[in-house]
mmJSON file of the N, C-alpha and C atoms, coordinates in Angstrom:
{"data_MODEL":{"atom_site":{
"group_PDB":["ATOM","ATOM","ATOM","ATOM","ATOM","ATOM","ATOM","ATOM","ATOM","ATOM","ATOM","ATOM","ATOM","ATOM","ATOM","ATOM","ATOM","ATOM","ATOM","ATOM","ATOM","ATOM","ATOM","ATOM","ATOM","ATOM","ATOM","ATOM","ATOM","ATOM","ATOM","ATOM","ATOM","ATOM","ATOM","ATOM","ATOM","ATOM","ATOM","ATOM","ATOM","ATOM","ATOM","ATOM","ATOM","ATOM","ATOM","ATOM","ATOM","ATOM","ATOM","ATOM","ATOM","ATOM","ATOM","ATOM","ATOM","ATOM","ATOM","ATOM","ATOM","ATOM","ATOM","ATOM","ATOM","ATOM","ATOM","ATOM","ATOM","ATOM","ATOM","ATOM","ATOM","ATOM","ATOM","ATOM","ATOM","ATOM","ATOM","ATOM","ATOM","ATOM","ATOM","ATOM","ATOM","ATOM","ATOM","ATOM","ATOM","ATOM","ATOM","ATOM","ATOM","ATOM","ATOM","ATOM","ATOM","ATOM","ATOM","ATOM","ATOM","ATOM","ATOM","ATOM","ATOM","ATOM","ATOM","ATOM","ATOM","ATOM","ATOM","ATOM","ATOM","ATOM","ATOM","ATOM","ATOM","ATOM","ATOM","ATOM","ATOM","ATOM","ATOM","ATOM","ATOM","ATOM","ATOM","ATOM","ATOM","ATOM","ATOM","ATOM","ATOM","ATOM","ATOM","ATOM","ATOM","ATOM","ATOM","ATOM","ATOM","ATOM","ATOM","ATOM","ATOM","ATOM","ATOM","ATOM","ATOM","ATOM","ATOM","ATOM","ATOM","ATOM","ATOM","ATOM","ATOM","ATOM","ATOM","ATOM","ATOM","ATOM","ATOM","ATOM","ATOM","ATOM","ATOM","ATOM","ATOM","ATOM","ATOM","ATOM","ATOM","ATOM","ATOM","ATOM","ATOM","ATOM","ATOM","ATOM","ATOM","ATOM","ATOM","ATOM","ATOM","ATOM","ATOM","ATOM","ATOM","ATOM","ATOM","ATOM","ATOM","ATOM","ATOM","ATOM","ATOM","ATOM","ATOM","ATOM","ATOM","ATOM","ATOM","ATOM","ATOM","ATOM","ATOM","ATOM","ATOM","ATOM","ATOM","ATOM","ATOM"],
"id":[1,2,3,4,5,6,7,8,9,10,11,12,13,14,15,16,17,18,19,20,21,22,23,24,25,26,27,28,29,30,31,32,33,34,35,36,37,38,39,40,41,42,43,44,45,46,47,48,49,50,51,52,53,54,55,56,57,58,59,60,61,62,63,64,65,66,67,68,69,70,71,72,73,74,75,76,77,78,79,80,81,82,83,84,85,86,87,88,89,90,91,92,93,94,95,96,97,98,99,100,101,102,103,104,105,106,107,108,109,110,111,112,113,114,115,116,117,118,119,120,121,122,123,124,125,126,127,128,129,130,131,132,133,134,135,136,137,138,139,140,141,142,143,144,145,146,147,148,149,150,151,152,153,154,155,156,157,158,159,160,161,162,163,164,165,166,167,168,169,170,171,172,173,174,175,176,177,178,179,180,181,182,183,184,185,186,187,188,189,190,191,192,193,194,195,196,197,198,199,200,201,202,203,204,205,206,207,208,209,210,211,212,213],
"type_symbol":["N","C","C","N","C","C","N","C","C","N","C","C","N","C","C","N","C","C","N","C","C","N","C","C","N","C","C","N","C","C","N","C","C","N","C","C","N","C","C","N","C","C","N","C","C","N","C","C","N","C","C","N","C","C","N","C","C","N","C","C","N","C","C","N","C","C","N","C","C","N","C","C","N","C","C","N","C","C","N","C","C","N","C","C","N","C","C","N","C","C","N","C","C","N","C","C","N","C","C","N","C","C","N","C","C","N","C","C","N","C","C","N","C","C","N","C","C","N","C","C","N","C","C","N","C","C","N","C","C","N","C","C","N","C","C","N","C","C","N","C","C","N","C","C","N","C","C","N","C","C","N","C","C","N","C","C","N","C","C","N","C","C","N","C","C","N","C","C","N","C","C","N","C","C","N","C","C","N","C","C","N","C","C","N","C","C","N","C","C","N","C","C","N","C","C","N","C","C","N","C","C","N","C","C","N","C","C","N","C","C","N","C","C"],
"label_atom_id":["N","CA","C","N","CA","C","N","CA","C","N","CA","C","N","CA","C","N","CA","C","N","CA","C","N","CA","C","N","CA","C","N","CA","C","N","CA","C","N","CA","C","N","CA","C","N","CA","C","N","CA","C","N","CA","C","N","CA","C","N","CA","C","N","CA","C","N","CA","C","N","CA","C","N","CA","C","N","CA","C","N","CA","C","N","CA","C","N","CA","C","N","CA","C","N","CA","C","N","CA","C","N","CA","C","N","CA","C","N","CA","C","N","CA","C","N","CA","C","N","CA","C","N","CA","C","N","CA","C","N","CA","C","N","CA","C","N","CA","C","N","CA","C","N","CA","C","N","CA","C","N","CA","C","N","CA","C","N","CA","C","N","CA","C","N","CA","C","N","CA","C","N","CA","C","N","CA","C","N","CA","C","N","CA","C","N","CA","C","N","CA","C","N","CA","C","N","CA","C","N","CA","C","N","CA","C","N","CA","C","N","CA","C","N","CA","C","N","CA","C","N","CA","C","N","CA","C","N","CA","C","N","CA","C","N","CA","C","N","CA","C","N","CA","C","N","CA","C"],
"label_alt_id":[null,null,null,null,null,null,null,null,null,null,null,null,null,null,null,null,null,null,null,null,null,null,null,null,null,null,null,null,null,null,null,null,null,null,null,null,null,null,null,null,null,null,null,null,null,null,null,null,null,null,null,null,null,null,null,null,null,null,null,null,null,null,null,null,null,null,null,null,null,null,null,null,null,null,null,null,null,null,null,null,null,null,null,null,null,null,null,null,null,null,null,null,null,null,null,null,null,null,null,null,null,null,null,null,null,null,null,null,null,null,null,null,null,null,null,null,null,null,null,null,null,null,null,null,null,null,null,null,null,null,null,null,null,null,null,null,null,null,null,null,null,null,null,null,null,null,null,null,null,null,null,null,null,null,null,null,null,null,null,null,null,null,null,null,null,null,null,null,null,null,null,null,null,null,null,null,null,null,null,null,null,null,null,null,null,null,null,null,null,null,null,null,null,null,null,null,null,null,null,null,null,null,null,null,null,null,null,null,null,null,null,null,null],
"label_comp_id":["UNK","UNK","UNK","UNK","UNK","UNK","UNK","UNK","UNK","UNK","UNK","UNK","UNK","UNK","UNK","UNK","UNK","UNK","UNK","UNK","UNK","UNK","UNK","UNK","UNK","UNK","UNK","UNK","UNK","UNK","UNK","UNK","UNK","UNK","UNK","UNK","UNK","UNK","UNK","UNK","UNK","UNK","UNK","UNK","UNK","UNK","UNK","UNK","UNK","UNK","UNK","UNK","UNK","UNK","UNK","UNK","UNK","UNK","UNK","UNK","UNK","UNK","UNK","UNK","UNK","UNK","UNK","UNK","UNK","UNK","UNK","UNK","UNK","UNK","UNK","UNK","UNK","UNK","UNK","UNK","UNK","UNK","UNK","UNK","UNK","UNK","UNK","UNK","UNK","UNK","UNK","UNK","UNK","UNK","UNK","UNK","UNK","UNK","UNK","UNK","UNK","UNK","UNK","UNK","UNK","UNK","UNK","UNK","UNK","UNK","UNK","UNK","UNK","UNK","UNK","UNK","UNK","UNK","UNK","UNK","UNK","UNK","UNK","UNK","UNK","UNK","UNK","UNK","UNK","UNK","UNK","UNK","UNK","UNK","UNK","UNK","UNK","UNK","UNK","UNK","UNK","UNK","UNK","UNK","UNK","UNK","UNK","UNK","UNK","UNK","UNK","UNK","UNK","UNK","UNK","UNK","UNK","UNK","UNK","UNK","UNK","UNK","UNK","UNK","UNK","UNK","UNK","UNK","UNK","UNK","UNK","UNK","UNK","UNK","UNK","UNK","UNK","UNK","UNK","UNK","UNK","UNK","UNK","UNK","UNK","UNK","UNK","UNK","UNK","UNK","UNK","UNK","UNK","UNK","UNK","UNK","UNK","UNK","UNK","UNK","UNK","UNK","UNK","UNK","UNK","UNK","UNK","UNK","UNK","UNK","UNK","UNK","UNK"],
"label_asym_id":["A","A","A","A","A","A","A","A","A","A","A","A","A","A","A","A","A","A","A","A","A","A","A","A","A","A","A","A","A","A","A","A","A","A","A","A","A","A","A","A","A","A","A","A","A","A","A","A","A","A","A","A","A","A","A","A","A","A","A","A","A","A","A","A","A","A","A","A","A","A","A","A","A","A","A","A","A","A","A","A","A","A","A","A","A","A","A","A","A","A","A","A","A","A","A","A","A","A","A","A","A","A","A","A","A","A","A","A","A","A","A","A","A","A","A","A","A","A","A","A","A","A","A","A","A","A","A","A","A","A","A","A","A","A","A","A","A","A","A","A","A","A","A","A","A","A","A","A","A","A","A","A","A","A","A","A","A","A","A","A","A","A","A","A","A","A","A","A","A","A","A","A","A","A","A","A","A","A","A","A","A","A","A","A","A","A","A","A","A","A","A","A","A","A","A","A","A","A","A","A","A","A","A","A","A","A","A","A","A","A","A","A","A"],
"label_entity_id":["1","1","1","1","1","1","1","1","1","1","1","1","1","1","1","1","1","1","1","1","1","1","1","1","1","1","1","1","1","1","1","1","1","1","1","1","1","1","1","1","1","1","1","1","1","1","1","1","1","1","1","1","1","1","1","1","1","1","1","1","1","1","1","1","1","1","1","1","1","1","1","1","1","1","1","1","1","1","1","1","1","1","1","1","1","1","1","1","1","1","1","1","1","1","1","1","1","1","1","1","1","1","1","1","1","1","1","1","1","1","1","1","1","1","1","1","1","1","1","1","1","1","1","1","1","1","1","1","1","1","1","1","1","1","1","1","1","1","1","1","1","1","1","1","1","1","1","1","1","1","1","1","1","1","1","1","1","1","1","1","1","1","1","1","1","1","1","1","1","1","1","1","1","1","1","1","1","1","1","1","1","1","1","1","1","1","1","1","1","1","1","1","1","1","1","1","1","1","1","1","1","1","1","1","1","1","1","1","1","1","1","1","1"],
"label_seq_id":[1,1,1,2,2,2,3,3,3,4,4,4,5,5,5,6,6,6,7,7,7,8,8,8,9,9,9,10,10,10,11,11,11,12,12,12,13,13,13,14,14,14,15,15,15,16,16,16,17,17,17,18,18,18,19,19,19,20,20,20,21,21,21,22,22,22,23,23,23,24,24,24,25,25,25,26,26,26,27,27,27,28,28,28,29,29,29,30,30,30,31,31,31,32,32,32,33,33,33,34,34,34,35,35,35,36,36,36,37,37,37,38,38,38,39,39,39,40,40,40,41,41,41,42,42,42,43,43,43,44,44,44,45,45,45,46,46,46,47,47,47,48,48,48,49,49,49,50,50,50,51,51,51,52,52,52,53,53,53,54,54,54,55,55,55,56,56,56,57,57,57,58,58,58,59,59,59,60,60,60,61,61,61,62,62,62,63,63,63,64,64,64,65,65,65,66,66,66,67,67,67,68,68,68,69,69,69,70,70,70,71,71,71],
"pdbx_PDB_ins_code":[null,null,null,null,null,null,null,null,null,null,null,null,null,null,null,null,null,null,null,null,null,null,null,null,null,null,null,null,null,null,null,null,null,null,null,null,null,null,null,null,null,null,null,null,null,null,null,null,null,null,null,null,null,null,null,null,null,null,null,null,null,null,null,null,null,null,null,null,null,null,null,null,null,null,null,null,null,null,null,null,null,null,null,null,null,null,null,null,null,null,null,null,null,null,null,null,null,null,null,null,null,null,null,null,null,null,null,null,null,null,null,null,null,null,null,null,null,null,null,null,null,null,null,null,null,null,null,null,null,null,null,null,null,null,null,null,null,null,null,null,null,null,null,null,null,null,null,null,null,null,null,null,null,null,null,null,null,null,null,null,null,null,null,null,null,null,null,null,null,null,null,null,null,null,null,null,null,null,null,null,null,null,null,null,null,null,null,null,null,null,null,null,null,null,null,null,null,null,null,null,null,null,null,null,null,null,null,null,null,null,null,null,null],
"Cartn_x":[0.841,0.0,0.889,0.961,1.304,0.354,0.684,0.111,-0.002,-1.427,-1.563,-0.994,-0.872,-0.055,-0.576,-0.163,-1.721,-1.462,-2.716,-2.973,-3.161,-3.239,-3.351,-5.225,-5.561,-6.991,-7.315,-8.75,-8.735,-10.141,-11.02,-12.32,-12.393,-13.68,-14.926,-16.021,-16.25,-17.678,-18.426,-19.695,-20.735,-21.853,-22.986,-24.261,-24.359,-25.147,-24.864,-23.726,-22.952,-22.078,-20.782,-19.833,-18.486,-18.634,-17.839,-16.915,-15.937,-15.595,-13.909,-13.49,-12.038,-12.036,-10.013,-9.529,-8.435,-8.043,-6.299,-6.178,-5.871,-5.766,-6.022,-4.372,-4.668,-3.892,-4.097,-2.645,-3.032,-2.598,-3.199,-3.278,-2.693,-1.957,-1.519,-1.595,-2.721,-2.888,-4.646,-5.204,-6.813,-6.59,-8.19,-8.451,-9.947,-10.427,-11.891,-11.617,-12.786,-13.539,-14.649,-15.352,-16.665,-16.872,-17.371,-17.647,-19.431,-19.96,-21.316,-21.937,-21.523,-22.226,-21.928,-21.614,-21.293,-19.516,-19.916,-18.849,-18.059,-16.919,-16.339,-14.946,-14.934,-13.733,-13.041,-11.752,-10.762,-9.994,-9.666,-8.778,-7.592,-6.456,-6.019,-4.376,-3.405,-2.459,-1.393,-0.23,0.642,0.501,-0.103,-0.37,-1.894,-2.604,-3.588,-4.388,-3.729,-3.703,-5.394,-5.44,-6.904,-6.7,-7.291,-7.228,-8.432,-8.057,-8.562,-9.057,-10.235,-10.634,-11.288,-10.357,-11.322,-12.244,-13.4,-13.836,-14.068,-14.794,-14.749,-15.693,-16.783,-17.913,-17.323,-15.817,-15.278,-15.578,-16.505,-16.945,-15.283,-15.439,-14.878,-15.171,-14.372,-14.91,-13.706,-13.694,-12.365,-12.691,-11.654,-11.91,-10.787,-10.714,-9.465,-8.706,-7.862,-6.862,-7.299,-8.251,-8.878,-9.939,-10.673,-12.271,-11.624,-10.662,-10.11,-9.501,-9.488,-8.883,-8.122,-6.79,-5.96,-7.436,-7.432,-8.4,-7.596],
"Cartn_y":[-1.17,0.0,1.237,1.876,3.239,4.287,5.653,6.443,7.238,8.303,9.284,9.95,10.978,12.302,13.594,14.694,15.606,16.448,16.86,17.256,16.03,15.23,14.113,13.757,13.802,13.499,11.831,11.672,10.835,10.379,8.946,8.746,7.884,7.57,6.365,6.517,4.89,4.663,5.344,5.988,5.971,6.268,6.124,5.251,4.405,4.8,4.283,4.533,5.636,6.315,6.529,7.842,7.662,9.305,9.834,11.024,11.286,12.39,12.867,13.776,13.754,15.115,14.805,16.392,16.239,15.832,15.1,15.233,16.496,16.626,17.969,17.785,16.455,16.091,14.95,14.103,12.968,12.681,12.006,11.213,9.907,9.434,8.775,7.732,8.852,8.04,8.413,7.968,8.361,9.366,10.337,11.462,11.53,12.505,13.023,14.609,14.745,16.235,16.138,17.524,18.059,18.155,17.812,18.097,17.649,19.321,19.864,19.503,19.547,19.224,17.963,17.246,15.452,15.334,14.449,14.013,12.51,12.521,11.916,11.624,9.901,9.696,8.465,8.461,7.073,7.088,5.566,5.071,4.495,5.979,5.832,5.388,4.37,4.092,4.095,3.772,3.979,3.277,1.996,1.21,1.615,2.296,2.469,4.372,5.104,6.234,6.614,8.173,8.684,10.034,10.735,11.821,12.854,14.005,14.798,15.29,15.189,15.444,16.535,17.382,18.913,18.807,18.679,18.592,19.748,19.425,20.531,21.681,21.381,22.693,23.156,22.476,23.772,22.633,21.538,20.899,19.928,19.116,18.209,16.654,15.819,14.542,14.294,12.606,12.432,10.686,10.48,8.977,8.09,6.854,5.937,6.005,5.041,4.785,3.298,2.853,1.249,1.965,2.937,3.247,4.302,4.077,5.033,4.555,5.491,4.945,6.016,5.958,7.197,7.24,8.657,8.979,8.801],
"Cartn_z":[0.0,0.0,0.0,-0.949,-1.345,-0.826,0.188,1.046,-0.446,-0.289,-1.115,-0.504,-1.049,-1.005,-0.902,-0.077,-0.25,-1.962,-2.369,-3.599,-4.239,-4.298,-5.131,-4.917,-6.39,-6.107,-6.489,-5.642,-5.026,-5.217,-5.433,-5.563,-4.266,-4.206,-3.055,-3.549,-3.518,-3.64,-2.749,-2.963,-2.218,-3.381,-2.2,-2.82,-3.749,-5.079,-6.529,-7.285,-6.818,-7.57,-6.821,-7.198,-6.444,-6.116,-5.247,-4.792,-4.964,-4.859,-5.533,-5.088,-4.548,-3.654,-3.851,-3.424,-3.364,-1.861,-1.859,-0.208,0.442,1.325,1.677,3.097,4.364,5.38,5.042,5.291,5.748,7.545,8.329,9.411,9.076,10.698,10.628,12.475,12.979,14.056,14.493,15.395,15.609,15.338,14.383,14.147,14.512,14.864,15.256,14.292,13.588,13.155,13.013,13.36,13.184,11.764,11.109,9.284,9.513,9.217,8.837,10.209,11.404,12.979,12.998,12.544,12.626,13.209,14.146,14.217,13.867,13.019,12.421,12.912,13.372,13.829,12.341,12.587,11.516,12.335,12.689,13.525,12.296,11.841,11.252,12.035,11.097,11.267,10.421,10.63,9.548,7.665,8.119,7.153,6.684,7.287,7.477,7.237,6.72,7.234,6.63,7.218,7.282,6.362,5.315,5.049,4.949,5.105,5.222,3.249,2.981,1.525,1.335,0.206,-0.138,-0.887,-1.253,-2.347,-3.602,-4.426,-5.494,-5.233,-4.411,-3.418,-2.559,-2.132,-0.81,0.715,0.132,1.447,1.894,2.999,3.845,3.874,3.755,4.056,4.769,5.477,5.876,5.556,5.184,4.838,5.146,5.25,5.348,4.142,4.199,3.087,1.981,3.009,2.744,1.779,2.039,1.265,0.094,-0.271,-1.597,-2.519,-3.808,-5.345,-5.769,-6.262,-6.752,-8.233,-8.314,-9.774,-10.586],
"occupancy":[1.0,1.0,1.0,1.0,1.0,1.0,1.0,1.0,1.0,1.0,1.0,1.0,1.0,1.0,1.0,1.0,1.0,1.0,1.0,1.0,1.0,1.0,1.0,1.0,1.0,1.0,1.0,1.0,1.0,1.0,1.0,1.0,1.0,1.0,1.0,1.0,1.0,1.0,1.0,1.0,1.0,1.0,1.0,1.0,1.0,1.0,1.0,1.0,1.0,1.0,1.0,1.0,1.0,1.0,1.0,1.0,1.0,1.0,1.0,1.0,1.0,1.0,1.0,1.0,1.0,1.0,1.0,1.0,1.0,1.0,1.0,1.0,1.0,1.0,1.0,1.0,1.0,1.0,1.0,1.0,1.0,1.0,1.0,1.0,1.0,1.0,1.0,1.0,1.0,1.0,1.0,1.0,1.0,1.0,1.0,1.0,1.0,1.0,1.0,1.0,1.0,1.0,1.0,1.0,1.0,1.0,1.0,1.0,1.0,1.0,1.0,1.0,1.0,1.0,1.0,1.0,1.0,1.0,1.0,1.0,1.0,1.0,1.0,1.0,1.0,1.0,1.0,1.0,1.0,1.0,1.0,1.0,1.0,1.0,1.0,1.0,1.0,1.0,1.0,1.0,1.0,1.0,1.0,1.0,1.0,1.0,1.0,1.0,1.0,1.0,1.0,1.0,1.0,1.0,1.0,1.0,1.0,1.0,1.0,1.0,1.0,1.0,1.0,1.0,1.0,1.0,1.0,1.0,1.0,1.0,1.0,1.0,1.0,1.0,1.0,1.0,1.0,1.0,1.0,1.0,1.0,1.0,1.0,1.0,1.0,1.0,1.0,1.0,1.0,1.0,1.0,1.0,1.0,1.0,1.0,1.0,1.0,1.0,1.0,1.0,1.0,1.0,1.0,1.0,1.0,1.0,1.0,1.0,1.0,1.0,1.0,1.0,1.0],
"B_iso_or_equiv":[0.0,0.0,0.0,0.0,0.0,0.0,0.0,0.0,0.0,0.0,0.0,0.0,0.0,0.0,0.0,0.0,0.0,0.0,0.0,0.0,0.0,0.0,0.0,0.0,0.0,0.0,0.0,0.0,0.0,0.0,0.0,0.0,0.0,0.0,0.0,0.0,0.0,0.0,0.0,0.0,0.0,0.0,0.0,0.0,0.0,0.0,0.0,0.0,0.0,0.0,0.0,0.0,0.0,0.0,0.0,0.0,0.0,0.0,0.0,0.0,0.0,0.0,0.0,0.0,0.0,0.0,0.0,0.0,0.0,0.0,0.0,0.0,0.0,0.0,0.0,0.0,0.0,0.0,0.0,0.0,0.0,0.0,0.0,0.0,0.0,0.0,0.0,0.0,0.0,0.0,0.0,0.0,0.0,0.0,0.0,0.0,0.0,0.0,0.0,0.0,0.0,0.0,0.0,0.0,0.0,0.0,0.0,0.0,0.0,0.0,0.0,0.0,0.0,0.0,0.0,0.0,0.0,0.0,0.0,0.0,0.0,0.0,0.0,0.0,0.0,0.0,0.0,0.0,0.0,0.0,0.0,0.0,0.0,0.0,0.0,0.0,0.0,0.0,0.0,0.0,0.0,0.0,0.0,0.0,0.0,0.0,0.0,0.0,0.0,0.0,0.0,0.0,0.0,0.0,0.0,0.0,0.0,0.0,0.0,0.0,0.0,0.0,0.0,0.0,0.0,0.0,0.0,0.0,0.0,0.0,0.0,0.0,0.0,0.0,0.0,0.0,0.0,0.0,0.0,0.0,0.0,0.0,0.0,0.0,0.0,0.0,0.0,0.0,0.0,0.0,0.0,0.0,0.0,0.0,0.0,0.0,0.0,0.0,0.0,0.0,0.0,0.0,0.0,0.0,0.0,0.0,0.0,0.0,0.0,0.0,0.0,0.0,0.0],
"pdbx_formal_charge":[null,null,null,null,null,null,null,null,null,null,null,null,null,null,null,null,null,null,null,null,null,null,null,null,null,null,null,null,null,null,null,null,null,null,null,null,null,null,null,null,null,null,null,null,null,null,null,null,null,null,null,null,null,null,null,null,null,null,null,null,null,null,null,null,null,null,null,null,null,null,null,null,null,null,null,null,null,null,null,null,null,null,null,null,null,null,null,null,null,null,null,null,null,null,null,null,null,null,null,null,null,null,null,null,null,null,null,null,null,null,null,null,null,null,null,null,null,null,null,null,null,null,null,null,null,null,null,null,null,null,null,null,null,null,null,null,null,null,null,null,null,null,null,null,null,null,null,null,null,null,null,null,null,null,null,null,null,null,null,null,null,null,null,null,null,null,null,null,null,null,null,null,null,null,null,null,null,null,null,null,null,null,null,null,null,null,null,null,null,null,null,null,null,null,null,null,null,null,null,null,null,null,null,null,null,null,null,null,null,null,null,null,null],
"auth_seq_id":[1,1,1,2,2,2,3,3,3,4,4,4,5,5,5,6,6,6,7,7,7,8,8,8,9,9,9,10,10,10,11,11,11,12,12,12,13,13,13,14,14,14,15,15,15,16,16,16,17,17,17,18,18,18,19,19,19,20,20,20,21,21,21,22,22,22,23,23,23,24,24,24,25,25,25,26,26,26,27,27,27,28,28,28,29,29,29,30,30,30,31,31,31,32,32,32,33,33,33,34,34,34,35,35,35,36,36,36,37,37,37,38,38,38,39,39,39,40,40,40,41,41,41,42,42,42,43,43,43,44,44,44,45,45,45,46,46,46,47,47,47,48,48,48,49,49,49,50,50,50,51,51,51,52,52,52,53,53,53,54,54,54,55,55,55,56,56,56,57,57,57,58,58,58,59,59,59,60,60,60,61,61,61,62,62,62,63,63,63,64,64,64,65,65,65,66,66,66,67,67,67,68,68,68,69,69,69,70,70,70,71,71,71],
"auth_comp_id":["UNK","UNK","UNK","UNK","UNK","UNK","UNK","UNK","UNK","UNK","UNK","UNK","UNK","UNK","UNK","UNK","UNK","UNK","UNK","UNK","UNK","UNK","UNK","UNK","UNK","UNK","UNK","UNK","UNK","UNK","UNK","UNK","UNK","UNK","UNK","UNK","UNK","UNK","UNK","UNK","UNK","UNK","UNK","UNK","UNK","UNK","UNK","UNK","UNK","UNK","UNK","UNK","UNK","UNK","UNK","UNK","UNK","UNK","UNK","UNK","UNK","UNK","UNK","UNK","UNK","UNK","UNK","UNK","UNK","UNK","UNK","UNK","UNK","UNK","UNK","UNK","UNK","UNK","UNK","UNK","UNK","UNK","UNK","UNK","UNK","UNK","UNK","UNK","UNK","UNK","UNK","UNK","UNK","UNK","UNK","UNK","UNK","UNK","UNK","UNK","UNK","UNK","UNK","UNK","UNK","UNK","UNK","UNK","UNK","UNK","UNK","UNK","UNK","UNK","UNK","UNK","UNK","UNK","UNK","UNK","UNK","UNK","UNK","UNK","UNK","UNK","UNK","UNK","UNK","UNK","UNK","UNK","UNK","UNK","UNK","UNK","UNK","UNK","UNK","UNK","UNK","UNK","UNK","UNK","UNK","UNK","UNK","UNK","UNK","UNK","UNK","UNK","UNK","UNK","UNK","UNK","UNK","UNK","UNK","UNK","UNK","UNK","UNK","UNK","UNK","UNK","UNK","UNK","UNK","UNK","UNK","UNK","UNK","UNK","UNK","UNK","UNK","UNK","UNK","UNK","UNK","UNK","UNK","UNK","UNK","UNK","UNK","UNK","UNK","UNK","UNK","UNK","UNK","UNK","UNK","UNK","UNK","UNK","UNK","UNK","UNK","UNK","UNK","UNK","UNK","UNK","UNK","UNK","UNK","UNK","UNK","UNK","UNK"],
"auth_asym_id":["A","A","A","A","A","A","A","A","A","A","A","A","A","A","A","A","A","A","A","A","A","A","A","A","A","A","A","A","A","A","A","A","A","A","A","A","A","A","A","A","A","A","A","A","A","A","A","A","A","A","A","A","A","A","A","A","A","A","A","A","A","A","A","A","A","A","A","A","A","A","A","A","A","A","A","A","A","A","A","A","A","A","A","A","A","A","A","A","A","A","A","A","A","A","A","A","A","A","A","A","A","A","A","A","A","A","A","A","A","A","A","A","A","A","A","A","A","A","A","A","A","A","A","A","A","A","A","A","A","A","A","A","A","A","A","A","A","A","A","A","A","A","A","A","A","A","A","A","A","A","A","A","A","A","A","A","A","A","A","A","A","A","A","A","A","A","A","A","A","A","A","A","A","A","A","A","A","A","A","A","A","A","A","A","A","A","A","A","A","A","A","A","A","A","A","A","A","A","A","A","A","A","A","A","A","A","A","A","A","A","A","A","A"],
"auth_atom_id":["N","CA","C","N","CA","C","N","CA","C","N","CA","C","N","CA","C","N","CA","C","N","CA","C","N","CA","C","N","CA","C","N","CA","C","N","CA","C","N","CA","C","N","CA","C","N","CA","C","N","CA","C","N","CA","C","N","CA","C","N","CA","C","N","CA","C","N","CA","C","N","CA","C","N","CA","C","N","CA","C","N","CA","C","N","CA","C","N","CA","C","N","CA","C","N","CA","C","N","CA","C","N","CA","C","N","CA","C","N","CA","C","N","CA","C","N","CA","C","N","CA","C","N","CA","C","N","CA","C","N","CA","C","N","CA","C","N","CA","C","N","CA","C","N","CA","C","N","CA","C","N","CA","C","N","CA","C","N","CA","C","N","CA","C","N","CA","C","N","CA","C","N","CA","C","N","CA","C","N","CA","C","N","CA","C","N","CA","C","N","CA","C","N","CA","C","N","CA","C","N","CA","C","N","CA","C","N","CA","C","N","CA","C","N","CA","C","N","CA","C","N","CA","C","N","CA","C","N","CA","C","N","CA","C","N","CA","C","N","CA","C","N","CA","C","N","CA","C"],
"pdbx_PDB_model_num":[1,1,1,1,1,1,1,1,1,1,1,1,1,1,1,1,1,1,1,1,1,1,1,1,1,1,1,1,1,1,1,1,1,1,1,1,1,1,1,1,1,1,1,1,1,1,1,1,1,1,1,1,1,1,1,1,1,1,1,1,1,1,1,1,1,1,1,1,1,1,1,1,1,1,1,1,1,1,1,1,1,1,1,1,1,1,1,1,1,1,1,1,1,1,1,1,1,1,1,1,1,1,1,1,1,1,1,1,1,1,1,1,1,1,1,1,1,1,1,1,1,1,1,1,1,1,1,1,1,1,1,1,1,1,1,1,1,1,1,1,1,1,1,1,1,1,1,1,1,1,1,1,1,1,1,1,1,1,1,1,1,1,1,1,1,1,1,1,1,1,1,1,1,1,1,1,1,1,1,1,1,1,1,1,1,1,1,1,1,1,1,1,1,1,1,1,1,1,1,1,1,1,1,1,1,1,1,1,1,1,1,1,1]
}}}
């Protein structure tokens, strides 16, 4: 497993379809953020890491390294 890199954009499945966002941070140990009143934890690790995703509206996601695809 090759770590993304920040700026490097990035897809995940969700629902029927996918998301796409650049990295923004990556994590490399537990992370917690507030994104839109929700709180969002990844119990990220070295092999494992968590990033922080900009998307193209300006919004936030944060996702593992397991739930992603280099675009």
């Amino acid at each position: 497993m090759t770590p993304f890199g920040e700026g490097e954009r990035v897809t995940w499945a969700w629902g029927r379809g996918s998301g796409a966002g650049r990295v923004e941070t990556v994590y490399t140990e537990r992370v917690e953020r507030v994104i839109k009143g929700t709180r969002v934890v990844r119990n990220a690790t070295p092999d494992n890491p968590a990033y922080l995703l900009r998307l193209e509206n300006g919004g936030e996601v944060l996702k593992a390294h397991s739930e992603l695809s280099l675009a």
